[in-house]
DRENROTOR-23645 format. One record per residue (C-alpha): x negated, y, z; residue in three letters; residue number from 1. Coordinates in Angstrom, 1 decimal, decimal comma, padded with zeros to 4 digits. Example, Ala and Ser with C-alpha at 12.3 -4.5 7.8 and 13.67 -1.06 7.14 Angstrom:
BEGIN
<site xx="-012,3" yy="-004,5" zz="007,8" drendo="Ala" roke="1"/>
<site xx="-013,7" yy="-001,1" zz="007,1" drendo="Ser" roke="2"/>
//
This chain:
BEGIN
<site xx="009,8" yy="054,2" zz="056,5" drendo="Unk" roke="1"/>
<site xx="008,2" yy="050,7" zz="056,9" drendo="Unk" roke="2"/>
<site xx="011,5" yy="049,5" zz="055,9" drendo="Unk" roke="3"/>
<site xx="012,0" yy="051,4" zz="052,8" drendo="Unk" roke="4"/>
<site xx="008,6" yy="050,7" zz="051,9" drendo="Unk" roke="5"/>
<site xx="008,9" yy="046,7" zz="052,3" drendo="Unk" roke="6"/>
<site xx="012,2" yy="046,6" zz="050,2" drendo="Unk" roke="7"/>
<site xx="010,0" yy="048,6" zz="047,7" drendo="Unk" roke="8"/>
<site xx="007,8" yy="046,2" zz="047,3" drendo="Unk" roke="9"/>
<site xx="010,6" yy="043,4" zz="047,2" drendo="Unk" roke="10"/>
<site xx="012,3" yy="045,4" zz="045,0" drendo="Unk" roke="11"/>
<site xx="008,9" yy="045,5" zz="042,7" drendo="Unk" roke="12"/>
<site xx="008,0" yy="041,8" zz="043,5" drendo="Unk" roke="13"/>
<site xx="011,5" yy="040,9" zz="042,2" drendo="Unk" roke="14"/>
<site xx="011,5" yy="043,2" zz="039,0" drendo="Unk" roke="15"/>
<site xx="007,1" yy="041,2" zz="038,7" drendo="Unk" roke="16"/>
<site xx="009,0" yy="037,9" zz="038,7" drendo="Unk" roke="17"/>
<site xx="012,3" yy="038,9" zz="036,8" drendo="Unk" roke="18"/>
<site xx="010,0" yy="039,9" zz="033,9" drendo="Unk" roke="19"/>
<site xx="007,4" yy="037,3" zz="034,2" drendo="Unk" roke="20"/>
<site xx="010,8" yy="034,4" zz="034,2" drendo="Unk" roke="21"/>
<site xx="012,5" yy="036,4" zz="031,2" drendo="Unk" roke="22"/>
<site xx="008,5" yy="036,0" zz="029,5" drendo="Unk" roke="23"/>
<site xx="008,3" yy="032,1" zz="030,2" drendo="Unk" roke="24"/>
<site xx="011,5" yy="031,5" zz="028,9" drendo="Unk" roke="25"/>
<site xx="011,2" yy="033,4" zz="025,6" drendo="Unk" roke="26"/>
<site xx="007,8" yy="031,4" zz="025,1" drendo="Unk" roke="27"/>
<site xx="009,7" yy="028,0" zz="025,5" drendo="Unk" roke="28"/>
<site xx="011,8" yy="029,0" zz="023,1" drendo="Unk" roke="29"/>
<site xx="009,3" yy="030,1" zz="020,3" drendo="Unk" roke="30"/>
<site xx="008,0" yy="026,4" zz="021,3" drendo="Unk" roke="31"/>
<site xx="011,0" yy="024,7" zz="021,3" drendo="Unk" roke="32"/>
<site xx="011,5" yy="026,2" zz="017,1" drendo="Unk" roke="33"/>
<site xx="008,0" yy="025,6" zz="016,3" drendo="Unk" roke="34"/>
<site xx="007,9" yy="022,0" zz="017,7" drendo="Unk" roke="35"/>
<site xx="011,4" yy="021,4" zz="015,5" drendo="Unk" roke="36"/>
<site xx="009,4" yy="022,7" zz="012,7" drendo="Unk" roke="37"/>
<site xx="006,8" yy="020,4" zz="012,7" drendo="Unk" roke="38"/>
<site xx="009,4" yy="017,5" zz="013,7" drendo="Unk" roke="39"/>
<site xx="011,0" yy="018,5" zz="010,1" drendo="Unk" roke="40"/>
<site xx="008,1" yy="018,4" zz="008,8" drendo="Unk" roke="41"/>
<site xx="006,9" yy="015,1" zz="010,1" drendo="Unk" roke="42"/>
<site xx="010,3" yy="013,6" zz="009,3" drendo="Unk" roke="43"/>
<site xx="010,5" yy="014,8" zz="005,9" drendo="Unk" roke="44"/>
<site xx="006,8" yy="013,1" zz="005,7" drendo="Unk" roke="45"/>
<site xx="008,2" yy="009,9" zz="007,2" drendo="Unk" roke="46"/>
<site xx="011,2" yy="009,7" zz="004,7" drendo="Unk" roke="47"/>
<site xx="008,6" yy="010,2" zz="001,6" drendo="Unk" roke="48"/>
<site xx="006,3" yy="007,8" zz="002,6" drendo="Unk" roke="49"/>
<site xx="009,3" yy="005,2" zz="003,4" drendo="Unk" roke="50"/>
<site xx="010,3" yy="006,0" zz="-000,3" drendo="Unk" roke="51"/>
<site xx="006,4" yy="005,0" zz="-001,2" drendo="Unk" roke="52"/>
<site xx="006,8" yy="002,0" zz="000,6" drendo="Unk" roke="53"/>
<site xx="010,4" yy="001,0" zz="-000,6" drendo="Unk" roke="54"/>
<site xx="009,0" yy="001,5" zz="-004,4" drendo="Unk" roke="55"/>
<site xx="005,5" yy="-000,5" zz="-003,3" drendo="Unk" roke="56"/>
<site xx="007,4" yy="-003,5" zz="-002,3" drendo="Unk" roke="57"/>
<site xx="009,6" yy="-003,4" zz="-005,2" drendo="Unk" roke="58"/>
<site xx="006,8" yy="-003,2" zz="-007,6" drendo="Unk" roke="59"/>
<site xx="005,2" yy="-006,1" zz="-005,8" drendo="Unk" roke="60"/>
<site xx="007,9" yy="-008,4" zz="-006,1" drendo="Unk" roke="61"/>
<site xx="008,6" yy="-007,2" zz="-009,8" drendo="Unk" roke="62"/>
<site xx="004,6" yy="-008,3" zz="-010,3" drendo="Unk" roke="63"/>
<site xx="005,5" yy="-011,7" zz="-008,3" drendo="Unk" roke="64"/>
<site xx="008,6" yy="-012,2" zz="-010,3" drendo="Unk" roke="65"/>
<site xx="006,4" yy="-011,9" zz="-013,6" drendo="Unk" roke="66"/>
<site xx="003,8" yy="-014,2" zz="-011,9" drendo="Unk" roke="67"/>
<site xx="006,3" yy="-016,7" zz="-011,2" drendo="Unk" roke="68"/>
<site xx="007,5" yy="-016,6" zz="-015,2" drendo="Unk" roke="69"/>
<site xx="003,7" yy="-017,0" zz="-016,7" drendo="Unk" roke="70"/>
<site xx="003,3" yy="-019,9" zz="-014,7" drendo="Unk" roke="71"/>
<site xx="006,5" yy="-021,4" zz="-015,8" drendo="Unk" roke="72"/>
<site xx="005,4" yy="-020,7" zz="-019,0" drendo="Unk" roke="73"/>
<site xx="002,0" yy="-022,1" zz="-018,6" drendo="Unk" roke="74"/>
<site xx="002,0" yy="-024,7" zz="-016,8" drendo="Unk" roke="75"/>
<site xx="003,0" yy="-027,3" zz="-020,0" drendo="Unk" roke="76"/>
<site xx="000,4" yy="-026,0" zz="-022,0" drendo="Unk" roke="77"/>
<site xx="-002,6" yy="-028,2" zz="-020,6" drendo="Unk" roke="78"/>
<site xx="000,0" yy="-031,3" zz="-021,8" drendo="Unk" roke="79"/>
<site xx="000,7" yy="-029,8" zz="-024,8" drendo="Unk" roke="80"/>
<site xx="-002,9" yy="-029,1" zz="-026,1" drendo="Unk" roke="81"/>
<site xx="-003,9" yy="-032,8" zz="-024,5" drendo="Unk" roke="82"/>
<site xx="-000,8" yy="-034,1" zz="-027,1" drendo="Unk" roke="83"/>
<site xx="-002,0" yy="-031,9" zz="-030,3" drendo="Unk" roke="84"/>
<site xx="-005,7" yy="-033,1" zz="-029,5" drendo="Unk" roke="85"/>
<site xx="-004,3" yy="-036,6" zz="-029,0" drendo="Unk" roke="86"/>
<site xx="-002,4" yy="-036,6" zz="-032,6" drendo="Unk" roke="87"/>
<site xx="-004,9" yy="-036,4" zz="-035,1" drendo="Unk" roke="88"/>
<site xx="-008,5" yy="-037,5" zz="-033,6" drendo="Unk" roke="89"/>
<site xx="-010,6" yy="-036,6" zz="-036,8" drendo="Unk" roke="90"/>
<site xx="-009,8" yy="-033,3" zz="-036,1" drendo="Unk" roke="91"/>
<site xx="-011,3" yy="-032,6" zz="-032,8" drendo="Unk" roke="92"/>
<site xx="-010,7" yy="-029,4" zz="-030,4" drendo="Unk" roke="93"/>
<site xx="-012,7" yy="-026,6" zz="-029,5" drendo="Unk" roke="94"/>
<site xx="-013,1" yy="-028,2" zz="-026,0" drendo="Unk" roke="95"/>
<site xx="-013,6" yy="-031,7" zz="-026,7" drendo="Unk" roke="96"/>
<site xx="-016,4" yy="-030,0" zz="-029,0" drendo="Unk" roke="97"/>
<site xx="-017,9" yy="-028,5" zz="-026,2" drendo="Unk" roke="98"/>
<site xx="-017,7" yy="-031,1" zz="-023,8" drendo="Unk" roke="99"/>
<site xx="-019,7" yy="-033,5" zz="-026,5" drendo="Unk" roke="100"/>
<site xx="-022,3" yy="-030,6" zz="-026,8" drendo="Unk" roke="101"/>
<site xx="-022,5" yy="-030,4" zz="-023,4" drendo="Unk" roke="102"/>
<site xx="-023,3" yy="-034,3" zz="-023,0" drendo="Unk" roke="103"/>
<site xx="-025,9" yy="-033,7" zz="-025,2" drendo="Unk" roke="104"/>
<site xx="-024,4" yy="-034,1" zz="-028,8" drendo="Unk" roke="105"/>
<site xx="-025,8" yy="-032,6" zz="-031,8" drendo="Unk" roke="106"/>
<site xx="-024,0" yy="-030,5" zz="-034,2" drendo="Unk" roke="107"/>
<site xx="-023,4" yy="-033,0" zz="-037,2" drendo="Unk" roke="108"/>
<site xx="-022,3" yy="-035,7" zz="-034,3" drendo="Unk" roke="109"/>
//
């Protein structure tokens, strides 16, 4: 009688632990699909904000490119405006105007 009762209880114990194993399993499965879901999600995030990046970096060096051509194109202007001013001295500039008011000149001087 003991005996039959004791492989009962193993019997029990073993059926307790079966279920309890089949249990822990199936959760680390639901786990393992909603961890892949967010790692889709987080690599799908990544690749769009690489795209972002990509298309900043582009547009900076499109902005640096321009950059680069307005001062090629500006830089001879200071000579060029010093040569106009230089050619005919009754006509004076805007900017040598202001630098005589600025020294103090009047308007008919």
């Amino acid at each position: 009688l003991f005996l039959e009762a004791a492989v009962i209880v193993l019997a029990l114990l073993w059926a307790g632990t079966l279920a309890f194993v089949l249990r822990y399993v199936r959760q680390q499965r639901e786990l393992a699909l909603q961890q892949a879901e967010r790692d889709a999600v987080r690599d799908r995030r990544i690749l769009e904000l690489v795209k972002r990046v990509d298309h900043y970096q582009q547009s900076a060096v499109r902005v640096g490119d321009e950059v680069h051509e307005l001062r090629a194109i500006l830089a001879p202007l200071p000579d060029r405006l010093v040569q106009l001013e230089q050619r005919d001295p009754s006509n004076l500039s805007f900017a040598q105007a202001a630098k005589l008011v600025g020294m103090g000149a009047t308007v008919d001087e």
